[in-house]
Legacy VTK file of the C-alpha trace (Angstrom):
# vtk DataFile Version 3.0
C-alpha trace
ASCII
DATASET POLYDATA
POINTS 387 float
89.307 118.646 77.072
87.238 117.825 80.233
86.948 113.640 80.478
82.949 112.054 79.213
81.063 111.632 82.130
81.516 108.301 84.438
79.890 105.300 83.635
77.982 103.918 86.680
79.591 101.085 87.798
76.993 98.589 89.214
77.849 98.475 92.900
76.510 96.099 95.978
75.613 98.297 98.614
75.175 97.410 102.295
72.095 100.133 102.491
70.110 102.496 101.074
71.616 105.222 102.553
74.942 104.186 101.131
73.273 104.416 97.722
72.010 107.722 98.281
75.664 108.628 99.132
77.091 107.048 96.040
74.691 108.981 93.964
75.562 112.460 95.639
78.819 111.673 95.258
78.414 111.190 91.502
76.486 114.110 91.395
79.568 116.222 92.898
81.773 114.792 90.350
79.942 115.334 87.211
78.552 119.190 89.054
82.213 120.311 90.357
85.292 118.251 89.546
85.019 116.801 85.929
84.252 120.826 84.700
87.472 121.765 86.114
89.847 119.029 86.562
92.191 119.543 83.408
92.032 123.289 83.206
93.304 123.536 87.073
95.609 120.557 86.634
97.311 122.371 83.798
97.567 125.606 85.952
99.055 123.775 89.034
95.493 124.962 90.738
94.715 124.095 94.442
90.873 123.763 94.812
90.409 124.417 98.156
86.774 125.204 97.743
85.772 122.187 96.211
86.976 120.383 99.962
84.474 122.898 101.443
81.977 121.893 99.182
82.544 117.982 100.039
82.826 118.612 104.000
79.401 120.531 102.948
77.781 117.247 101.754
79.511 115.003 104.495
82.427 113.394 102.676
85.118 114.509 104.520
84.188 112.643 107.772
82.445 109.565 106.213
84.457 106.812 108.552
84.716 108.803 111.760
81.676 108.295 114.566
78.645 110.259 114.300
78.927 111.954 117.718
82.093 113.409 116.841
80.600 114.882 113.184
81.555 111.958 111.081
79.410 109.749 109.196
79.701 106.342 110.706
79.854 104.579 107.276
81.629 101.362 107.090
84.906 101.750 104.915
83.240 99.401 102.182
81.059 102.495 101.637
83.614 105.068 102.131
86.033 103.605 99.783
83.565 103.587 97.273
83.060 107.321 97.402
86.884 107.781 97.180
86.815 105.619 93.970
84.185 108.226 92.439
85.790 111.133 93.807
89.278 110.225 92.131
87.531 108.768 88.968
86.704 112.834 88.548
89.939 114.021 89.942
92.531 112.248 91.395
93.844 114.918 93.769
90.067 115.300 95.024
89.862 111.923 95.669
93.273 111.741 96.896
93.107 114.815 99.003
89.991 113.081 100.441
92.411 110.021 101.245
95.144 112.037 102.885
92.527 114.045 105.203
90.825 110.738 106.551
94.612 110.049 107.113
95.140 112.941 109.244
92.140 112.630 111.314
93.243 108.924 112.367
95.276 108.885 114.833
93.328 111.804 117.005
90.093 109.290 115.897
91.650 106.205 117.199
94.200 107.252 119.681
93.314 110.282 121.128
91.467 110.693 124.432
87.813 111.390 124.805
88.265 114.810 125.638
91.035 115.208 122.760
88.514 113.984 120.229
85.682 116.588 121.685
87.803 119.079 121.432
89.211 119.239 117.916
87.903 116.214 115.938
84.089 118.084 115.187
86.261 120.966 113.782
88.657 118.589 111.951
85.186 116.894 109.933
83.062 120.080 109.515
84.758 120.272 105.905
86.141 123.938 107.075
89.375 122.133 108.013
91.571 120.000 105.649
94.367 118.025 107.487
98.063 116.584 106.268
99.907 113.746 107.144
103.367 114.353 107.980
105.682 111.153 108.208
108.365 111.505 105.951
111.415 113.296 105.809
114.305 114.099 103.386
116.310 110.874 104.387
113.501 108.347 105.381
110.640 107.597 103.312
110.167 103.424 103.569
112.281 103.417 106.267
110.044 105.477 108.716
111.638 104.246 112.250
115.123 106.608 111.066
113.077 109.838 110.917
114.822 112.592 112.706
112.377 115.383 113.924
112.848 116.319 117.501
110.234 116.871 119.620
111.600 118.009 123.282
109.306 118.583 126.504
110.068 121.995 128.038
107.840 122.500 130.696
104.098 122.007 128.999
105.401 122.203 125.271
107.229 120.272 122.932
110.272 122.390 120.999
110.179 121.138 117.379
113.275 120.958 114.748
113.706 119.239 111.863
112.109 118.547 108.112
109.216 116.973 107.029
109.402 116.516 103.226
106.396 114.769 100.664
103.504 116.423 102.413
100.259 116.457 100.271
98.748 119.450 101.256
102.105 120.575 102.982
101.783 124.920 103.261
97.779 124.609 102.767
96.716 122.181 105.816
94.744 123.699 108.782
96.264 120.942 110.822
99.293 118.234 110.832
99.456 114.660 112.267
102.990 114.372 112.789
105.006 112.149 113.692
108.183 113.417 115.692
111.407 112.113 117.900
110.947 112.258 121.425
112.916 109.483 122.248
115.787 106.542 121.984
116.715 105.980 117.994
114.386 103.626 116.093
110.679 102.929 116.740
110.118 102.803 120.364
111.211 106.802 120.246
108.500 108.490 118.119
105.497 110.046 119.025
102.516 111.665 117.572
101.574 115.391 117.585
98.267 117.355 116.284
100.271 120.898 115.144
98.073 123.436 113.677
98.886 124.965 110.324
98.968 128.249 111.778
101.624 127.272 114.411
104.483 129.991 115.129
108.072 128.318 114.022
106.357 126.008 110.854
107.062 127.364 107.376
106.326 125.552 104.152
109.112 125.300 101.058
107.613 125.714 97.650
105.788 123.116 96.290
107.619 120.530 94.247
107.476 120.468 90.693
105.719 117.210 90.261
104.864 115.401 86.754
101.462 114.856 87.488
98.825 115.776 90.362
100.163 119.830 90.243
96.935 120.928 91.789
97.376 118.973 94.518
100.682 121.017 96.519
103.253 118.750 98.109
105.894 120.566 100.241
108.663 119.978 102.844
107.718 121.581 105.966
109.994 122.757 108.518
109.960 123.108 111.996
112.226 125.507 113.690
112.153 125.792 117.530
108.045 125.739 116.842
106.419 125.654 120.650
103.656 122.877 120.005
101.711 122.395 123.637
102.066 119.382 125.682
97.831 118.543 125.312
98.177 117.921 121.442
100.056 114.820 122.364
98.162 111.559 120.702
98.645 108.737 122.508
101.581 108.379 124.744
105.183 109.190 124.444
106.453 106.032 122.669
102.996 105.202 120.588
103.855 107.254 117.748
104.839 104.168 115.485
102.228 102.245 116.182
100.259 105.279 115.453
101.663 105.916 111.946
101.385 102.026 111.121
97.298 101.737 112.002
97.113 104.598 109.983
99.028 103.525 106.710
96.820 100.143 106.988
93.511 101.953 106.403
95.490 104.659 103.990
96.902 102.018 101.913
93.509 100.845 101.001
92.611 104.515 100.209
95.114 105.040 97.772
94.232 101.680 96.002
90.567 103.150 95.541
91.909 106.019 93.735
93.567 103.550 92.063
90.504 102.029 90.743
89.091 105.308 90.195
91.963 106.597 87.777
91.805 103.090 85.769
88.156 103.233 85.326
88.236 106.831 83.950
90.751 105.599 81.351
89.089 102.438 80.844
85.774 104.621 80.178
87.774 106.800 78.054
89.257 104.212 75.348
85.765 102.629 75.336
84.303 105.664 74.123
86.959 106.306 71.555
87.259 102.941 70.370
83.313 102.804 69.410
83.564 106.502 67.777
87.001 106.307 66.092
86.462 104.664 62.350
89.462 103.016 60.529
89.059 100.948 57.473
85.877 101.953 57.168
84.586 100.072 60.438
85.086 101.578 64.535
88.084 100.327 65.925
86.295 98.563 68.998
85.423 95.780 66.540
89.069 94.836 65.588
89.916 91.751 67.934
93.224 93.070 68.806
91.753 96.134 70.419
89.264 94.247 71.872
91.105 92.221 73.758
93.340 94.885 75.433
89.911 96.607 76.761
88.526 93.484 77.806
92.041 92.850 79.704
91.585 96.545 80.829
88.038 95.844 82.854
89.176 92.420 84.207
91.911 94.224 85.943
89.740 96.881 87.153
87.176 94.436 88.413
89.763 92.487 90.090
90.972 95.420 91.813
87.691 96.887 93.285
86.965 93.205 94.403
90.517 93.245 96.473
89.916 96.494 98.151
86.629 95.461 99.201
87.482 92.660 100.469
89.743 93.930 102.780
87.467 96.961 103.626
85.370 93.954 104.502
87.937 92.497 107.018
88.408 96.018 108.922
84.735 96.866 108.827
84.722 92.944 110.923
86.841 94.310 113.266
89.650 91.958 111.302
93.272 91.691 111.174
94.131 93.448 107.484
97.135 94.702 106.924
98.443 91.933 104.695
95.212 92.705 102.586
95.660 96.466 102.366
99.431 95.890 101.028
97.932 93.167 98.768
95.187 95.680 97.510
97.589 99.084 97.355
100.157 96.176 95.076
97.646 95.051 93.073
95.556 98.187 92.177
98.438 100.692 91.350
99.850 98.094 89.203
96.727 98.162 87.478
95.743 101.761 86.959
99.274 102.009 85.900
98.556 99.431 83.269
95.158 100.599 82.362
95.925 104.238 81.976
98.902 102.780 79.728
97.040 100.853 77.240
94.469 104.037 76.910
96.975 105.761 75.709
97.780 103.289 73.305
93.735 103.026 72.267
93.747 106.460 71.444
97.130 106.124 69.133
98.598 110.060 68.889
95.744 111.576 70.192
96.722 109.818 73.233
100.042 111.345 73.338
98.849 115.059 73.123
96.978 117.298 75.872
93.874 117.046 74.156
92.483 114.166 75.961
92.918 113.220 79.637
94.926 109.859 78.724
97.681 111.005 79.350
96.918 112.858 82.339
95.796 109.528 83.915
99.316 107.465 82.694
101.267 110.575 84.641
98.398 110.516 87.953
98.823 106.781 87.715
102.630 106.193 88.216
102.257 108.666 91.859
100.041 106.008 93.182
102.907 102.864 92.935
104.626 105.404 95.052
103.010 107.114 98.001
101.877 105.549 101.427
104.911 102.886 100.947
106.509 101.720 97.630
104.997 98.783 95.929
108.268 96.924 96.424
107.435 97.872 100.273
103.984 95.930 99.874
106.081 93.164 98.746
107.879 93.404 101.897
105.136 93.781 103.813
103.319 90.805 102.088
106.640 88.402 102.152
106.815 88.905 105.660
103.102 87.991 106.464
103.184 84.812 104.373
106.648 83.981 106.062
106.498 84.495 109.490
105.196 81.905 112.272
LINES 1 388
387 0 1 2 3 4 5 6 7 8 9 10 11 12 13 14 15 16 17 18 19 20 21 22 23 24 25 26 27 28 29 30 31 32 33 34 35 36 37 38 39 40 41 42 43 44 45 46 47 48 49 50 51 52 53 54 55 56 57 58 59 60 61 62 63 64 65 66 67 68 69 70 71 72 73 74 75 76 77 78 79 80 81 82 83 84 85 86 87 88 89 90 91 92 93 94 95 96 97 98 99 100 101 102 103 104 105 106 107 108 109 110 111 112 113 114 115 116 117 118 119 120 121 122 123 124 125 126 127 128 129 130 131 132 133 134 135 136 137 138 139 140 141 142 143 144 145 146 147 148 149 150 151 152 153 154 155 156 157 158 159 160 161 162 163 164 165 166 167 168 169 170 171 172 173 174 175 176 177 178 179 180 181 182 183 184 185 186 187 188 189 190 191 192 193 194 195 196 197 198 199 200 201 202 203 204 205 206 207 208 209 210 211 212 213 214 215 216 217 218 219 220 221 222 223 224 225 226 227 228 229 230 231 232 233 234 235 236 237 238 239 240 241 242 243 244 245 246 247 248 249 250 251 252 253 254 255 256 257 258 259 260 261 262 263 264 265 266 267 268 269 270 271 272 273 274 275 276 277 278 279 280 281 282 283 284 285 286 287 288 289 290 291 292 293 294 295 296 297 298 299 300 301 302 303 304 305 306 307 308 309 310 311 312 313 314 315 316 317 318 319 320 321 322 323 324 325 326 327 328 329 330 331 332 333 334 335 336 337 338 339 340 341 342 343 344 345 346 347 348 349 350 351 352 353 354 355 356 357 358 359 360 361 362 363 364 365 366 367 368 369 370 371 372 373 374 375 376 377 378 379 380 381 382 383 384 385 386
């Protein structure tokens, strides 16, 4: 069963040309993603059209300057669009996420004639990127990872395993982040490795419990020749690199976040007014009530966090504490959203017949990619804390 179409959420909008983007983007989602999105989740389907279609209409570059192909929307809008996008399909909307990702550190780091050369190619839509940070042994702790990079005359000789990679086997490119140096964080770098590159192989995608369109694989480098000019940055930058990035992903994933809870919210609304017990629908029994009104305040606290910190970035604003704070807080709530619509919809919930429980499994991914919640804590704790 494909999900009832989206609600409009009522939205403030810095222009009209953001509202003309909203509304194409919820045209895309009822057109191309909600037809599709159980059938291909079921089959473990990766649309790789339908991020043609979206670099198409301009969505895959919305943050990026104009000059270089991209959009030049302020994140406030872009999140937005991610929210609809994942309110459709969560590994649209989070495939979306994970490609902004990967264009980031060419975007901010890269130099100008870096960025002319592959970042038009990268946001034309006929390229879809992957983010490649973690490995088999560090995940949170991203300063122990142990790919080698080592200069031999004008290339870098790569060994070693990536592992969690959204997109990992299908990307046309990689932003990854390697060892060229001393132990801990002063001795990674950044490389741009195309997907086609001799000595990179892909593992089968892991079985996952939820998002099995969207392929995540280990990738492994073996004595892969990547050239000394797809260096980003400088020898050394890589973690600083990696940690800009995560700032402005974190507050990606928490408006898929927002985009999953409002598809369930939307859902046990609409079953709650249709389903009849005792003779009456169950939407009028106080009990029920309550649980979607505690449903919506959630979401609406949620989409008020993220913006709020989109705010701070789009002001040229310090915001990592915020984007921990909004990745925390909106996870926790699409977990707990998608949860209770389950619960709405009693046994029908339970069963493959509706997309509640589609959203509970989508949900639970999202408390942990792009850092742990109990990493946001961390990261939180030690804003508050130090002086």
């Amino acid at each position: 069963m494909t999900t009832s179409p989206a609600k409009a959420v009522e939205r403030q909008l810095p222009s009209e040309e953001a509202r003309e983007l909203l509304g194409l983007t919820r045209d895309l989602v009822q057109r191309e993603l909600l037809p599709r999105a159980a059938e291909d989740e079921a089959a473990g389907r990766f649309p790789r059209e339908v991020f043609r279609t979206l670099g198409d209409a301009g969505l895959l570059s919305l943050p990026y300057e104009e000059r270089h192909g991209g959009g030049d929307q302020p994140y406030e809008v872009y999140l937005q669009v991610l929210e609809e996008l994942a309110s459709g399909w969560l590994a649209v909307g989070l495939g979306v996420s994970v490609h902004t990702l990967s264009c980031h550190a060419l975007a901010t780091f890269g130099t100008d004639e870096q960025r002319g050369r592959w970042l038009p190619g990268m946001l034309s839509g006929e390229q879809l990127g992957a983010y490649c940070l973690s490995e088999p042994q560090s995940g949170s702790d991203a300063a122990a990872l142990r790919t080698r990079a080592d200069l031999d005359g004008d290339e870098y000789v790569v060994n070693g395993t990536k592992a969690w990679i959204t997109h990992g086997g299908r990307a046309d490119f990689y932003s990854a982040l390697v060892r060229t140096g001393e132990e801990g964080a002063r001795g990674i770098s950044c490389l741009l490795v195309p997907g086609t590159q001799t000595g990179l192989s892909a593992a089968p995608p892991e079985q996952k419990m939820g998002m099995k369109s969207s392929p995540t694989a280990q990738l492994h480098f073996d004595g892969a020749r990547v050239s000394r000019d797809r260096l980003i940055g400088t020898e050394g930058q890589g973690f600083q690199i990696a940690l800009a990035a995560l700032d402005s992903g974190r507050l990606g994933i928490a408006a898929c976040a927002i985009g999953v809870a409002q598809a369930a919210l939307d859902l046990a609304v609409d079953y709650a007014r249709t389903r009849r017990q005792f003779g009456r629908p169950i939407a009028d029994f106080q009990g029920l009530s309550f649980m979607l009104a505690d449903m919506a305040t959630q979401i609406e606290a949620g989409r008020s966090l993220y913006l709020s910190a989109a705010r701070r970035r789009d002001a040229g604003l310090a915001f990592s504490k915020e984007a921990a704070m909004a990745k925390l807080f909106c996870t926790d709530a699409a977990m707990r959203v998608a949860t209770d619509a389950v619960q709405v919809l009693g046994g029908y919930g339970y069963t493959q017949d509706f997309p509640a429980e589609r959203f509970m499994r989508e949900a639970k991914v999202l408390q942990i990619v792009e850092g742990t919640n109990q990493i946001q804590r961390l990261v939180i704790g030690r804003h508050l804390t130090k002086s």
